[in-house]
N, C-alpha and C positions, 0 to 999 in steps of 0.2 A: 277237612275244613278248619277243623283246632289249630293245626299245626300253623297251615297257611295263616288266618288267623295272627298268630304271636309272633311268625316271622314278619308278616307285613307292619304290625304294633312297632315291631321291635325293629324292622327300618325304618319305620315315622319318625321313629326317637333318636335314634340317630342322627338322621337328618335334622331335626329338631335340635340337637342338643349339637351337631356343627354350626348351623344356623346361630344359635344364639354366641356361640363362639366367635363367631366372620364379624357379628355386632358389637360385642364388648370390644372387638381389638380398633372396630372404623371408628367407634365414639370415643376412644380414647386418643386414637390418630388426631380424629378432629376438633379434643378436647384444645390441644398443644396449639391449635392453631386461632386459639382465640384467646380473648384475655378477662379474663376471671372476675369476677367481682362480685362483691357479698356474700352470700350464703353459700357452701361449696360442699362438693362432695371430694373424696379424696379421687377417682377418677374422671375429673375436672383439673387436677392441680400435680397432676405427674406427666413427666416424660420420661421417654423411652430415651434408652441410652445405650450407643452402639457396643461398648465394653459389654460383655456379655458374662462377666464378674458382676458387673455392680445393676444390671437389666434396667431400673429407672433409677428415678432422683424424681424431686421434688422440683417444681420448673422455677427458678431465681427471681425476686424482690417483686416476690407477692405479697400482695395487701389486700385481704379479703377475711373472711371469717370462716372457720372450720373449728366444729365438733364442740360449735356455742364457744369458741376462743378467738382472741383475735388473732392472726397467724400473717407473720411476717417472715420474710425469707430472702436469704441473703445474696449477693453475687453468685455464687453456687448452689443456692438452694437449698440452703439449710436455715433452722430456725433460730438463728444467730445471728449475732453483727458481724460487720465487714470487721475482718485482720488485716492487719499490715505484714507484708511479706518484703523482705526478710524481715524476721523479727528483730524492734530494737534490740540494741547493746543496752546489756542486764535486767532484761526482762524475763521472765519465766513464766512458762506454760504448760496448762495440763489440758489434754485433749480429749475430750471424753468420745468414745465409742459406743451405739446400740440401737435398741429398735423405738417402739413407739413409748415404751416405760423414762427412758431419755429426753427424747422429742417432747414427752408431758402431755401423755393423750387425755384433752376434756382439760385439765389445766391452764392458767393463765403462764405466761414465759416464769414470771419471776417466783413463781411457786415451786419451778423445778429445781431440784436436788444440786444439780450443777449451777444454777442462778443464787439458791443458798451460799453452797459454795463459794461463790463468785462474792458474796458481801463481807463474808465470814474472813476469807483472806483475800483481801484488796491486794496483797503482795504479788499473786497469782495472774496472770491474763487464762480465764477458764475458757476455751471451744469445745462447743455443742455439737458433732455430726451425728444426731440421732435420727433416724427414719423409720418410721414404721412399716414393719416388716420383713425388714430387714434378717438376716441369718449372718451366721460367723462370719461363713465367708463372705459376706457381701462388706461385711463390715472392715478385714482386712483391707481389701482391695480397696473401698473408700480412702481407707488409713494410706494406700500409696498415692493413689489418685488426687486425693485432695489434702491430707492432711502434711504428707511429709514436708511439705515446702513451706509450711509455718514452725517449721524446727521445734517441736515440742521437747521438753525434758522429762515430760510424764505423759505416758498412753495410758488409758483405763479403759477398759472395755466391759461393758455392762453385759453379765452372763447370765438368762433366761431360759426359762426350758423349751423355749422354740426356736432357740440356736441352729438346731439340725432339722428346722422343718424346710421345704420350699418355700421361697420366697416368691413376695405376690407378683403380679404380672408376669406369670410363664405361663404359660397354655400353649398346647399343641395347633402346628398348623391347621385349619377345618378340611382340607385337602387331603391332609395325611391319610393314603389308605390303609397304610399297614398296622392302621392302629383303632381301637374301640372306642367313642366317647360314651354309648350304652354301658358300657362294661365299667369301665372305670368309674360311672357314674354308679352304678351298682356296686362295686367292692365299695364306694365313701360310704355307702350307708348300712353298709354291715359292721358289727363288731370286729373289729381287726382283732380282739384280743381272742375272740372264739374261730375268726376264718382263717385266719393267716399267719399265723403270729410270729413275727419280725424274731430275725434271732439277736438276744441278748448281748449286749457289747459289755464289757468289763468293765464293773463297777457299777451296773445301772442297779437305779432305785424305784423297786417296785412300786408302781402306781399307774396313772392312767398311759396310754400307750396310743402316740400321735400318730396316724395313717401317714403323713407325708413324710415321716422319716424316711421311710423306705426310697432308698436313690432307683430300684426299678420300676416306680412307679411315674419315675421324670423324666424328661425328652434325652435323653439319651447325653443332647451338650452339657446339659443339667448337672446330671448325676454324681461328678467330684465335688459338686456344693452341695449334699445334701447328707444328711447321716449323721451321725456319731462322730462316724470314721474322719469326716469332712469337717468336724468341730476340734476335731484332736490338729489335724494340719495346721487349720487355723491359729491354736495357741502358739502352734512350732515355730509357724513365720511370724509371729507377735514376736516372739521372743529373739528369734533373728533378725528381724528386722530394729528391735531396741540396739543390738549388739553394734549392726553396722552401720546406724544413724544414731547413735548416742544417747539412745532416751531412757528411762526404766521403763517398766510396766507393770501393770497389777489386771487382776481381775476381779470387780467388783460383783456378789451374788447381789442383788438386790430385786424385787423382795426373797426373793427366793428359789432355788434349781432345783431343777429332776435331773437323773441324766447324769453320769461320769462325767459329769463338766469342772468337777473341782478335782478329780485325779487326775485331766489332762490338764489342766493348768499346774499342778504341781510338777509332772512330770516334764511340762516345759520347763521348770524353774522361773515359775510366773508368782508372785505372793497373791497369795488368791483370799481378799478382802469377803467375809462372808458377812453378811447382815441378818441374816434369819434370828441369833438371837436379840438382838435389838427389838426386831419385829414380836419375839416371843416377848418379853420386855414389858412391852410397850403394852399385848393382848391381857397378859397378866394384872396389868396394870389397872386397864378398863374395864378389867372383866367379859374378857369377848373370847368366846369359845372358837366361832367360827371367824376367818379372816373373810369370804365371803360375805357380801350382802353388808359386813359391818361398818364403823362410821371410821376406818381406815382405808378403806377403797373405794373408789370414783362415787359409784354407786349401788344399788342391790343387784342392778343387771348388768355390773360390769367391774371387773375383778383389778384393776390398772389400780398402782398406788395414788392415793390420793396426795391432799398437801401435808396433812401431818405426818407421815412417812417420810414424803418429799424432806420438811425440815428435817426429820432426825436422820435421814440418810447426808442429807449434807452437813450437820453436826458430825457425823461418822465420819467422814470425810476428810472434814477439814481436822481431824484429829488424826487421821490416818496421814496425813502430808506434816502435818506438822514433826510429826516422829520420825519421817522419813526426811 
């Protein structure tokens, strides 16, 4: 009777936990097919996107409110203004690349680091393609997708320690039988670092250790975008792709990486712009032991740099192009 019991539990949940899977993906189907306004959540204001590189975007020349900001979005769907394509004769651009730290999550537009940027040297035309959630790879693939055809002369790509996590919007079919959503719902809430524990990539830096790195834990199409190993690509084709479209590139740490994310950017031959001591700097300064919780980050329950970061990262910035 035990047994039976935990087996019947244990397909309730199942079922259960496909069911809620069939819902997240209909509410978001039928997010796209309406049009947004006021107060929003982020799965209101994303579509799905057939490239199965870049999975969503943001849906284009939204005007609504998100995460207490006011969020505006472009021809494509970014939190930028419309470019002109081709780009004038002697104009210069730099194009910024990354996830929600980019994007300016909780921030106003012109608080963000690249909007600094953008005042600091008016000589510059700056673009924004930041998206929250985003990972390396996704962020490449943006870069061919979207970015190349505004002929930039500088790529920068904002390096995070969720570079090699899954990116949001993949979930498995609810159909799929050959696969567990019980189970996998169970390894997320154990210690990965006491169950499982990922094997070590070279160079990594002890600390905490993200479950969705692991590429066998993603649907299988998934899996070359996921990892270490999939962050290391990523810099490779950064830097190839500078070569055969003319741009430079750098990679900016900002606030700060885990993660061999600065040995494979060197070993692309990428200049890998680190800001952590800025940020040390900066704590010294205030006297703020913990970066956490203090008056550098969004807020106490939420780790995202704030605007005074914001500014000295684009003070950094624009002294980093000026030398270049």
């Amino acid at each position: 009777m035990v047994a039976f019991g935990l087996l019947l539990g244990a397909l309730l949940l199942e079922v259960g936990l496909r069911m809620r899977t069939a819902f997240d993906n209909h509410r978001v189907q039928v997010a796209q097919t309406q049009k947004p306004t006021g107060a929003v959540q982020m799965g209101e204001i994303v579509r799905f996107i057939p490239n199965r590189r870049l999975v969503y975007g943001f849906r284009p020349e939204l005007d609504v409110s998100f995460q207490g900001q006011p969020l505006r979005t472009n021809r494509e769907g970014f939190r930028d203004l419309d470019h002109q394509i081709p780009k004038p004769l002697g104009k210069r651009r730099v194009l910024f690349l990354g996830d929600s730290i980019l994007f300016g999550w909780c921030l106003p537009v012109e608080s963000r680091y690249s909007d600094v940027l953008a005042r600091l040297r008016p000589d510059w035309e700056v673009l924004n393609m930041g998206l929250p959630g985003y990972n390396a790879a996704q962020e490449i693939e943006c870069l061919r997708v979207y970015g190349l055809p505004y002929q930039p002369d500088l790529v920068v790509i904002n390096v995070v320690g969720n570079d090699a996590q899954m990116p949001n919007f993949i979930q498995r079919s609810p159909t799929d039988p050959g696969y567990s959503f019980l189970l996998d719902w169970f390894r997320g809430r154990l210690s990965r670092e006491t169950l499982l524990p990922p094997q070590m990539q070279p160079g990594w830096v002890p600390g905490k250790v993200f479950l969705d790195d692991d590429p066998t834990r993603v649907p299988e199409a998934y899996r070359e975008m996921v990892g270490w190993e999939a962050v290391r690509r990523a810099y490779r084709e950064l830097a190839e792709l500078g070569r055969v479209h003319h741009f430079q590139t750098a990679c900016l740490a900002f606030p700060g990486t885990i993660g061999p994310a600065e040995i494979y950017c060197r070993e692309a031959a990428i200049p890998y712009w680190d800001f952590q001591p800025v940020t040390d700097r900066i704590m010294k300064e205030r006297n703020i032991q913990d970066f956490s919780g203090s008056s550098l980050a969004i807020s106490p329950t939420d780790g995202h740099p704030g605007a005074l970061l914001n500014q000295a990262c684009g003070e950094f910035l624009a002294e980093k192009i000026a030398r270049r």
